[in-house]
C-alpha positions as a Markdown table, in Angstrom:
| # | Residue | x | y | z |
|---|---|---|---|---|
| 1 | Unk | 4.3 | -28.5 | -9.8 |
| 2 | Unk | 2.8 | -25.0 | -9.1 |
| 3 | Unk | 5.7 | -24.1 | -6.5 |
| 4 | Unk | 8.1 | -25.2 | -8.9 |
| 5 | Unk | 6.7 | -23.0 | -11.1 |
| 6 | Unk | 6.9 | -20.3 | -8.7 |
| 7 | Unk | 10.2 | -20.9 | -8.2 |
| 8 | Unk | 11.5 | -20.2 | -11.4 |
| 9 | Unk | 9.3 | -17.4 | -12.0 |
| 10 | Unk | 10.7 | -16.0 | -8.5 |
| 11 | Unk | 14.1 | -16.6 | -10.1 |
| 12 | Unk | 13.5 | -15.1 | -13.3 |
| 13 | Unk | 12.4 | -12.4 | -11.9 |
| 14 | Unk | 15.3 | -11.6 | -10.2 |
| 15 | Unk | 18.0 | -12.1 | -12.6 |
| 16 | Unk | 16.0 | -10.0 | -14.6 |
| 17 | Unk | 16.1 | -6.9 | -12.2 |
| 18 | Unk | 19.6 | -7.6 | -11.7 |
| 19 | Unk | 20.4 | -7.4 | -15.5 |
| 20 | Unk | 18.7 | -4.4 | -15.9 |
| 21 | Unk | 20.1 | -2.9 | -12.6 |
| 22 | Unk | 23.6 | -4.2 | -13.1 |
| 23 | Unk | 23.5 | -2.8 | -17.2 |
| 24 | Unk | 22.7 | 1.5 | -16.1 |
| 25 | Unk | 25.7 | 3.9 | -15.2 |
| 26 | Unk | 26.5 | 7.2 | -15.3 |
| 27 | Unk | 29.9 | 9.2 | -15.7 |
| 28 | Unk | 30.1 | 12.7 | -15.1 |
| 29 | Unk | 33.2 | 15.5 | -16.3 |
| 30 | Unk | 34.6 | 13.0 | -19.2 |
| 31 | Unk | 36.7 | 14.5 | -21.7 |
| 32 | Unk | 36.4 | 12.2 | -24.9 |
| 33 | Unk | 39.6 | 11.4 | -26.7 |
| 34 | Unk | 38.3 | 9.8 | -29.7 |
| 35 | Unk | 35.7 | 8.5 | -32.0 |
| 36 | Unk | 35.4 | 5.5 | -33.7 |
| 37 | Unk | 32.5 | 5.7 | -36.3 |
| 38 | Unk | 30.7 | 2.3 | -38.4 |
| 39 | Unk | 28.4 | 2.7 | -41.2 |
| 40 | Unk | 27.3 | -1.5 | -39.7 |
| 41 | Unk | 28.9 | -2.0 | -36.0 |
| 42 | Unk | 29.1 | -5.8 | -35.6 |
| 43 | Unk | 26.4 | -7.4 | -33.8 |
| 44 | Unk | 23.9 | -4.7 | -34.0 |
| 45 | Unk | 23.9 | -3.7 | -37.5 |
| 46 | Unk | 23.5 | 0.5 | -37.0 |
| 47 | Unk | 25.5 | 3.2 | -37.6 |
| 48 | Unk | 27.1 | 4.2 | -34.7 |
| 49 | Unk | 29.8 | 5.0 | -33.0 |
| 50 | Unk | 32.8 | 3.8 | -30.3 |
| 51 | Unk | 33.5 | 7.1 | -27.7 |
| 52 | Unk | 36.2 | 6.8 | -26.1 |
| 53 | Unk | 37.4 | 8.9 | -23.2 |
| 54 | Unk | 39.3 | 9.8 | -20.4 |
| 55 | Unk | 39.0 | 9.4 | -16.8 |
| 56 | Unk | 38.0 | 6.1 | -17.1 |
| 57 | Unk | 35.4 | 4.6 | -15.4 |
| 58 | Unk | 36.2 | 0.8 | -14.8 |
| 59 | Unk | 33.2 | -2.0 | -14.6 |
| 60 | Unk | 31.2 | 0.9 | -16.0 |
| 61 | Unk | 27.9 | -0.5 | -16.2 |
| 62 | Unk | 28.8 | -4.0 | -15.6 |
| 63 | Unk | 29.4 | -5.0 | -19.3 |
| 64 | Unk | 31.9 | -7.1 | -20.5 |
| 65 | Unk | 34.7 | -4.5 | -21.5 |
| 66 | Unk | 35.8 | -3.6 | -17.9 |
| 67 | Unk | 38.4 | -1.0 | -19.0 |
| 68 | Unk | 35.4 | 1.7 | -18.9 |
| 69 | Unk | 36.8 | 3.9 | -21.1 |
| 70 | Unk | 34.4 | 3.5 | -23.6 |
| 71 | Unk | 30.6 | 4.0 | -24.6 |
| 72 | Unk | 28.3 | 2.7 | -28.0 |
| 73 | Unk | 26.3 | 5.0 | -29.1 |
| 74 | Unk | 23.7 | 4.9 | -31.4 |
| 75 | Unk | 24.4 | 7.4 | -34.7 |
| 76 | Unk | 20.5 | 7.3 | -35.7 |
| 77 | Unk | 20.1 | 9.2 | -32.1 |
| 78 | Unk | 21.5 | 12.4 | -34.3 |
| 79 | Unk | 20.7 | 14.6 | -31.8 |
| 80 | Unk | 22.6 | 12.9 | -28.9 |
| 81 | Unk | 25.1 | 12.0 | -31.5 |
| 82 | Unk | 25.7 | 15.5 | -32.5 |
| 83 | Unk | 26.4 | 16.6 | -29.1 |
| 84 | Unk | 28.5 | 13.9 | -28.6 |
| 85 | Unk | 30.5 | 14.9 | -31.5 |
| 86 | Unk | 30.6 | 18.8 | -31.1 |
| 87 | Unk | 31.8 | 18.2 | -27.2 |
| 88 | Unk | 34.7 | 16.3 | -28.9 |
| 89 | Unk | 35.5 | 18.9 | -31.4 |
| 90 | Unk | 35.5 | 22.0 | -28.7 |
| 91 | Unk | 37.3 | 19.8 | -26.3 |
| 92 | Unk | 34.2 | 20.3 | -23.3 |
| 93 | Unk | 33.4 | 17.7 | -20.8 |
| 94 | Unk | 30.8 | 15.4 | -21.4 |
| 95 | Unk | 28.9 | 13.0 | -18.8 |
| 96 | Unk | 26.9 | 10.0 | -19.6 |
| 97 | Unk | 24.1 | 8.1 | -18.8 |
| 98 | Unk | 24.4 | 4.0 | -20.3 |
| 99 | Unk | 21.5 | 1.9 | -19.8 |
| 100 | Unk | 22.4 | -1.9 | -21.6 |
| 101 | Unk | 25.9 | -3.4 | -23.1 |
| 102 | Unk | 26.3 | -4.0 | -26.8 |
| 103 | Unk | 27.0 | -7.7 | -27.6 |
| 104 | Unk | 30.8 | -7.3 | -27.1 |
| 105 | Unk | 30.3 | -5.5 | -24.1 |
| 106 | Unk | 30.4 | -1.5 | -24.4 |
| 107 | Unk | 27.7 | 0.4 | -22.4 |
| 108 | Unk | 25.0 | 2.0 | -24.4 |
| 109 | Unk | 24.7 | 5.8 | -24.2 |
| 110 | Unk | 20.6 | 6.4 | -23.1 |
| 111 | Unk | 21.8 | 10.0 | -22.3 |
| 112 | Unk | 24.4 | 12.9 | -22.0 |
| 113 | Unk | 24.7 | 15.7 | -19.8 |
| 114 | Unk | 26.5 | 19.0 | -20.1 |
């Protein structure tokens, strides 16, 4: 019984570090093409926001929209939000750091560099 128990704690223990491993990205020099802005995004009920951008970055951070042109991001994080939004209007590149998928599969923005 106790190396059974073992076992699966072994086991959960890995997928675990391969969620969280297999969930972080970064993509530097993006040039965002549009945003997409909710009052109640589906699944998650926050304001936020679809990015989208260009070059992609396909399989970005593992999650379920391979297309990797795209990042969630959380409109309650104004500050990241703001920059977000101001590197859209003067047309700058962005990068960003995702850490996590929504549940229909965009990468979460954790970060952004300039």
């Amino acid at each position: 019984m106790l190396k059974q128990v073992a076992r699966v704690l072994a086991m959960v223990s890995v997928l675990t570090a391969e969620v969280t491993f297999a969930a972080s990205d970064i993509a530097n020099r993006m040039t965002i093409t549009s945003i997409n802005m909710y009052i109640d995004y589906p699944g998650t009920h926050v304001a936020s926001a679809l990015v989208f951008f260009t070059p992609a970055k396909p399989g970005m951070g593992n999650c379920l929209n391979t297309a990797g042109n795209v990042v969630w991001i959380s409109t309650d994080a104004e500050a990241l939000f703001r920059a977000v939004y101001d590197s859209y209007r003067a047309g700058t590149t962005i990068g960003f750091e995702t850490n996590g998928c929504t549940p229909d599969g965009y990468p979460v923005v954790s970060a952004i560099s300039f």
